[in-house]
C-alpha positions as CSV (number, residue, x, y, z in Angstrom):
1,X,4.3,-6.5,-1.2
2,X,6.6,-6.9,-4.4
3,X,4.2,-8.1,-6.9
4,X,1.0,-7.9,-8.9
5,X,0.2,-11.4,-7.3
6,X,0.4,-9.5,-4.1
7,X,-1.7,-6.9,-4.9
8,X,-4.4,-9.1,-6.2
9,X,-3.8,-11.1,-2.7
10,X,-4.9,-7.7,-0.5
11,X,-7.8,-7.0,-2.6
12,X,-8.7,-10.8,-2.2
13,X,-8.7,-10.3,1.8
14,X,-11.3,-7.6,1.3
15,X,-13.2,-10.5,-1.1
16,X,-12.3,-8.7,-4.1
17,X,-11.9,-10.7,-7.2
18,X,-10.6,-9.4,-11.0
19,X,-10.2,-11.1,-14.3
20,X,-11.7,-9.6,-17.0
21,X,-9.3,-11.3,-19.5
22,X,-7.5,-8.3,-20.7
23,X,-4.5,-7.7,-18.3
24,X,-4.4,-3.8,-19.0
25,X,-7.6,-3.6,-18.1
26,X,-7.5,-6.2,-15.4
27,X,-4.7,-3.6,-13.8
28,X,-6.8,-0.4,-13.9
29,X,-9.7,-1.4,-12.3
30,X,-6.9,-3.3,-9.4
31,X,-6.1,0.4,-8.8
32,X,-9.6,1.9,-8.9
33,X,-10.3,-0.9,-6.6
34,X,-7.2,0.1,-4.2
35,X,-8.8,3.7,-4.8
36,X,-11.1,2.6,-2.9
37,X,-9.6,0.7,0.0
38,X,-7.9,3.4,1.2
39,X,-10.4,6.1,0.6
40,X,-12.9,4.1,3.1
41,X,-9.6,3.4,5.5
42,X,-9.8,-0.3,4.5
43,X,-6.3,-0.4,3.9
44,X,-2.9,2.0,5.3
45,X,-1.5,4.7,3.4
46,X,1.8,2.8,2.6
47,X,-0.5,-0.1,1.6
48,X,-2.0,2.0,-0.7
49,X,1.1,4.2,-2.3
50,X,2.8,0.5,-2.5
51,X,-0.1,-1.2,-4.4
52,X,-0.2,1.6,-6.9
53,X,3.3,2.3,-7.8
54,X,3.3,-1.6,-8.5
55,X,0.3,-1.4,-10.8
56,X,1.1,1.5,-12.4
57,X,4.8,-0.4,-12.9
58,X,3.4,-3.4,-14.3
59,X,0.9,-1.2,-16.4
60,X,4.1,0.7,-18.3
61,X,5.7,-2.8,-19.4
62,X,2.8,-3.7,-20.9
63,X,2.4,-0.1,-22.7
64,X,5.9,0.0,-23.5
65,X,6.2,-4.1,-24.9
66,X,2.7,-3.4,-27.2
67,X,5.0,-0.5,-28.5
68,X,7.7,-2.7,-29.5
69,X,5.2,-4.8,-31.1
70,X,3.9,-2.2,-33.5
């Protein structure tokens, strides 16, 4: 797992579908989601800690490049 597109691929095996429209947003509730998975043993522990740090990666660019826009 390397990717958002990955992430969103795991939570689609557990018939988990997001798109709200805002991608911020859209990321967040991904890890709520993940949150979730693992706290019901759904998914593995490195699953989780790998799904996170990715979402929480891809969460920073967007915080840092709405920054440079401002």
């Amino acid at each position: 797992m390397k990717t958002v597109f990955d992430v969103r691929q795991l939570l689609k095996k557990f018939g988990t579908f997001i798109y709200i429209g805002n991608r911020l947003a859209d990321l967040e509730l991904m890890e709520d989601e993940i949150k979730e998975l693992y706290q019901n043993a759904c998914i593995s522990a490195q699953e989780y800690q790998l799904s996170v740090l990715i979402l929480k990666q891809e969460a920073r660019k967007i915080r840092e490049e709405k920054g440079a826009d401002e």
